[in-house]
Residue, then its C-alpha position, 0 to 999 in steps of 0.5 A: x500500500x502507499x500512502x496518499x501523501x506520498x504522491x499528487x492526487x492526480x496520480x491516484x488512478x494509477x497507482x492506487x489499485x496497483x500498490x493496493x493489490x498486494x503484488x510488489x512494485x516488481x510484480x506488477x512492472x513484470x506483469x505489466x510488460x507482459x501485457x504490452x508484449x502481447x497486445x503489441x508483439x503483433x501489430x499490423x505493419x499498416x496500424x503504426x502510423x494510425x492516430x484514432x483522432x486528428x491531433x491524437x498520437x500514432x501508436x509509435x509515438x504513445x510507446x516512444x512516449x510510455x519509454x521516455x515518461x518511464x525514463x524520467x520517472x526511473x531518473x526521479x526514483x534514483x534520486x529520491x532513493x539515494x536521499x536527494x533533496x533536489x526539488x525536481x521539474x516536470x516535464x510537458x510530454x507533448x513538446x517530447x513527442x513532437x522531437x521523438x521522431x518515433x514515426x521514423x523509427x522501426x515499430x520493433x525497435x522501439x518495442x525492443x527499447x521498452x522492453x529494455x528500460x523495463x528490464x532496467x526498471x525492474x532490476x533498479x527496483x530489485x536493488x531498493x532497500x526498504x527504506x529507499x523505497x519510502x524515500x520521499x523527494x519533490x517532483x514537478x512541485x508534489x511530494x513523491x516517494x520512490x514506491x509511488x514511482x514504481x507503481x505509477x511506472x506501471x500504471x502510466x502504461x498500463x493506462x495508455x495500453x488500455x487506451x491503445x486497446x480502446x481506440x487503435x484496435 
């Protein structure tokens, strides 16, 4: 479980029934990659560029997107555990996207490099003592804990796979 205080309200919908289902921040993050492995290890050539709506990402773009928020937030729990008090910036995802150049990119690729920061989550997650993981830090002006972190790691994508499930299938 994880305390309301250790994370922004905004939050609560992806972390909350994570942390609160008994599974480990590993468990989940494991649990979570499967999922994304099966629902995109076959996806149609001609459904990479497909946007939903105008103005809406392809789905290039929403997994270029769960990697680098997955980054940032992997940067924010290392800090945070290793007791930095640095208050921490957001960040605005979109200006991301626009210079992620992931329509450019092979689909395959890109899932190979969520699969490889995952792996990365997970072993730095392994690596917490307890105590690190109830460390508290600052980020985009809201208290954080490292825990929160993790299970907000899965949750975000968690949450944009059931969209992509949602609008792009």
């Amino acid at each position: 479980m994880v305390p309301e205080n250790e994370y922004n309200p905004y939050y609560k919908p992806y972390i909350h029934d994570l942390a609160s289902s008994g599974k480990s921040i590993t468990q989940v993050l494991i649990e979570s990659q499967k999922e994304v492995n099966a629902v995109l290890a076959t996806l149609p050539e001609d459904k990479e560029l497909y946007r939903y709506a105008e103005g809406k990402w392809t789905i290039k773009e929403l997994l270029q997107h769960a990697i680098d928020t997955e980054r940032i937030f992997n940067y924010r729990a290392l800090r945070f555990a290793r007791n930095d008090k640095t208050s921490l910036q957001g960040f605005e995802q979109d200006d991301y996207n626009d210079v992620s150049n992931a329509n450019d990119r092979n689909f395959k690729e890109i899932l190979s490099e969520f699969n490889a920061v995952r792996m990365s989550t997970i072993l730095m997650y392994q690596s917490f003592s307890e105590e690190a993981l109830t460390r508290i830090g600052t980020a985009s002006g809201s208290p954080m804990s490292v825990r929160a972190l993790g299970y907000l790691s899965a949750g975000h994508v968690n949450h944009h796979l059931r969209v992509f499930q949602e609008r792009y299938l």
